[in-house]
TORKOL-4160 file (C-alpha; in steps of 0.2 Angstrom, whole numbers, padded with zeros to 4 digits, m for minus):
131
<pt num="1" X="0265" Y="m0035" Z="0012"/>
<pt num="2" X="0280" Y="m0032" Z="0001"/>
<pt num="3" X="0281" Y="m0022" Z="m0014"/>
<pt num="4" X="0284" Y="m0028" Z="m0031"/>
<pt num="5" X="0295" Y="m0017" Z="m0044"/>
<pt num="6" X="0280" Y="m0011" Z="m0053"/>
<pt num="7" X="0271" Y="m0005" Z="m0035"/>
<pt num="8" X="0259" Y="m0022" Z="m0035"/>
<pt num="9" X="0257" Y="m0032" Z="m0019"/>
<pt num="10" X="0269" Y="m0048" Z="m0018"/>
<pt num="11" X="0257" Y="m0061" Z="m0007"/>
<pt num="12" X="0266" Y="m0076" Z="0005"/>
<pt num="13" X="0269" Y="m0088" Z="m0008"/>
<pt num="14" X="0274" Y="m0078" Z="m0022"/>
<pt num="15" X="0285" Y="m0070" Z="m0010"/>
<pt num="16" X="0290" Y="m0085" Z="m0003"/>
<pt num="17" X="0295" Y="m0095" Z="m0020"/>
<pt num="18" X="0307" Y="m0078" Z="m0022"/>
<pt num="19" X="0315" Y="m0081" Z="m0006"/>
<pt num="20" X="0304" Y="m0068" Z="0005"/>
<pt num="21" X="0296" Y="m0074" Z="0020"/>
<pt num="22" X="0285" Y="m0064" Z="0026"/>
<pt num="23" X="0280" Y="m0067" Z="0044"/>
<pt num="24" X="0267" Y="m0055" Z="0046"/>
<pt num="25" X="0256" Y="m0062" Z="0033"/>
<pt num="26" X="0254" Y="m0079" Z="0043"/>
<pt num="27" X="0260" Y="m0075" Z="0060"/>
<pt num="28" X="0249" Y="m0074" Z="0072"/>
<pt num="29" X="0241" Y="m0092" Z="0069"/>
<pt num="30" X="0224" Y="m0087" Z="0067"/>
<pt num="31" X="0212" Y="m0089" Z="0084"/>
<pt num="32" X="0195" Y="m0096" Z="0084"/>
<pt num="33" X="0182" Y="m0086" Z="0094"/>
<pt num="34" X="0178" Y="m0096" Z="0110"/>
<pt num="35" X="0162" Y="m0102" Z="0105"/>
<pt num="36" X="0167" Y="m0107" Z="0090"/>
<pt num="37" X="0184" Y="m0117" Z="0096"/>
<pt num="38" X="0171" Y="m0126" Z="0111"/>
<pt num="39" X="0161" Y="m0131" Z="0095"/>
<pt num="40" X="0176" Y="m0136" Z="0087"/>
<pt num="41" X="0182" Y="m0147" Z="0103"/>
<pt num="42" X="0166" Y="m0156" Z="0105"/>
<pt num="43" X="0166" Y="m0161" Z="0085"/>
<pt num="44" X="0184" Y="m0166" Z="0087"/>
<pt num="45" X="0181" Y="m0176" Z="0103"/>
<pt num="46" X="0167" Y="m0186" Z="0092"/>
<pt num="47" X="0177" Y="m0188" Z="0079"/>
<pt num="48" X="0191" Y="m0196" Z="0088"/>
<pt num="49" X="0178" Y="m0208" Z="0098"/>
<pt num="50" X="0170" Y="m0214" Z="0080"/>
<pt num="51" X="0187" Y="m0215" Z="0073"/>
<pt num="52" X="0194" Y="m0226" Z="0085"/>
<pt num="53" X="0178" Y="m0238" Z="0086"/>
<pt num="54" X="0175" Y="m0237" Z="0066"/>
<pt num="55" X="0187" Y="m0232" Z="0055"/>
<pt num="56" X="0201" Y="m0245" Z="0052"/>
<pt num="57" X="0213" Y="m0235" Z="0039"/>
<pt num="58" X="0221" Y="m0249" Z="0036"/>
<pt num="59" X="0207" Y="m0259" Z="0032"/>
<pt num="60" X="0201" Y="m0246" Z="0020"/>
<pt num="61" X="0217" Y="m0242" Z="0009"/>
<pt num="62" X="0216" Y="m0264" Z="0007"/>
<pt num="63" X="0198" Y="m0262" Z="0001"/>
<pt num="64" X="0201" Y="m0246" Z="m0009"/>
<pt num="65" X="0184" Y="m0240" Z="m0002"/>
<pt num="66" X="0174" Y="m0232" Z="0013"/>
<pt num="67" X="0164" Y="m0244" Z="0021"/>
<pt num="68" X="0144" Y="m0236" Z="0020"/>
<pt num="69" X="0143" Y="m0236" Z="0038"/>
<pt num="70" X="0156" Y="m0225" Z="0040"/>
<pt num="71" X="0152" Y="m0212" Z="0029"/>
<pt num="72" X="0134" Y="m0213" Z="0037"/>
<pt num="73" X="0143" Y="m0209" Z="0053"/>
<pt num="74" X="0152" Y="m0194" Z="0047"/>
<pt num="75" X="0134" Y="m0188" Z="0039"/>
<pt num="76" X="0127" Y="m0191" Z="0056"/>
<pt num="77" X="0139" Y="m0182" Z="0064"/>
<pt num="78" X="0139" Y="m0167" Z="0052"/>
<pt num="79" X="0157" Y="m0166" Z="0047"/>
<pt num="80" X="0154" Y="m0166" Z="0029"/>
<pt num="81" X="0145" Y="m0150" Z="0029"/>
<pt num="82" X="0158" Y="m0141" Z="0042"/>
<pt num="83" X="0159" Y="m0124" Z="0034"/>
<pt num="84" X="0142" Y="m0125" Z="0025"/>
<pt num="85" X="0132" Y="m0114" Z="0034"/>
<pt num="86" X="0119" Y="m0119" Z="0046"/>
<pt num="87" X="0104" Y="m0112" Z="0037"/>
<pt num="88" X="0109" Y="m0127" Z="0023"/>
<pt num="89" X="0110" Y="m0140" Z="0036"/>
<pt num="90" X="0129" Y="m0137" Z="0040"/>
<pt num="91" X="0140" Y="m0133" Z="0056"/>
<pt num="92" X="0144" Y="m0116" Z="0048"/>
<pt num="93" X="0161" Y="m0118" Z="0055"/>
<pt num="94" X="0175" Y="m0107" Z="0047"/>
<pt num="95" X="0191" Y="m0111" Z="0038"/>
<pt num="96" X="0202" Y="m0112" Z="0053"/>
<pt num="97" X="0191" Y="m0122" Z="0060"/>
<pt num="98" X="0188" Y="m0134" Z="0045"/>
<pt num="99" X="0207" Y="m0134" Z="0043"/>
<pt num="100" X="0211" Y="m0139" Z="0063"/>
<pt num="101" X="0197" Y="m0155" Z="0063"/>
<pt num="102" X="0205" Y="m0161" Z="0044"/>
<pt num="103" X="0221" Y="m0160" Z="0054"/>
<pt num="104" X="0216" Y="m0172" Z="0065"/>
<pt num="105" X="0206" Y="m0181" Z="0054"/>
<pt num="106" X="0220" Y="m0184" Z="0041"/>
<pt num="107" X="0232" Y="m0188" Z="0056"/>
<pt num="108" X="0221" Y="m0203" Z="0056"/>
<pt num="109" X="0215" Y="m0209" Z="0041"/>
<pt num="110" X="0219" Y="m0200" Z="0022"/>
<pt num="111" X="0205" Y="m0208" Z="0014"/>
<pt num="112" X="0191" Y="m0203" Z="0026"/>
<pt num="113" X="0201" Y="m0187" Z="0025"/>
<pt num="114" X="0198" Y="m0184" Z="0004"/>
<pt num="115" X="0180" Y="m0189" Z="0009"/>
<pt num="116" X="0176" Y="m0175" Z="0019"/>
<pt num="117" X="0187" Y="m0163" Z="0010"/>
<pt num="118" X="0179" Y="m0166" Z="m0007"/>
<pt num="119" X="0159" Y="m0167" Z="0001"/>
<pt num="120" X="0162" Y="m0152" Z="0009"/>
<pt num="121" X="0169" Y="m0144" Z="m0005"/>
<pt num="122" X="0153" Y="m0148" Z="m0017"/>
<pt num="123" X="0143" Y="m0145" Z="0000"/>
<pt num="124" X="0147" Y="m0126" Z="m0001"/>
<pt num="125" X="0147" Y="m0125" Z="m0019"/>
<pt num="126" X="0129" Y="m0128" Z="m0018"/>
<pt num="127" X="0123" Y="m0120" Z="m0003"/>
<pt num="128" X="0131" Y="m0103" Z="m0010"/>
<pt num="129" X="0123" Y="m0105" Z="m0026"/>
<pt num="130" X="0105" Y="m0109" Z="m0019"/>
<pt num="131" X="0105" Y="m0091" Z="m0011"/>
């Protein structure tokens, strides 16, 4: 990590919004453990199966909504509680993970997308302060 004048760390985007880009921070991409990238795969491969059969992005930027069934299959799947850990009912997934399967999920449809992004926000909110 870079220096600044007064002996303070400069972190990657400070860095970078001075015109430092600092490779080491973010270089190598993080790796998932293999259990956990298996896990990942599986989620994923579910995902894209239910998102080809039921969610129509499309259909719902028209409607301005999420059609219910939808969002029960997500539930169902366990996607909004991806990093909530499993003793709260999550997948207990990290933030790699959660940030690969919103890749793919927001390759597909935006709104379905701020869904799971904003439930599994709240969803850790609550499970850390329950503990």
């Amino acid at each position: 990590m870079e220096r600044k004048a007064d002996g303070g760390a400069v972190g990657f985007a400070r860095g970078f919004f001075q015109g430092m880009i600092q490779e080491d921070l973010i270089f190598p991409y993080p790796r998932l453990d293999p259990a956990e990238a298996e896990e990942l795969d599986l989620v994923l491969t579910a995902f894209r199966r239910f998102a080809a059969d039921k969610i129509d992005p499309v259909a719902i930027d028209a409607a301005a909504k999420l059609p219910p069934d939808v969002i029960r299959g997500l539930a169902d799947m366990g996607v909004l509680g991806l990093t909530v850990p499993e003793e709260h009912g999550g997948l207990g997934m990290s933030v790699s993970a959660y940030c690969r399967f919103m890749e793919t999920v927001a390759g597909h449809c935006g709104a379905t997308a701020t869904l799971i992004g904003g439930t599994s926000r709240s969803a850790r909110r609550r499970s850390s302060s329950s503990q």
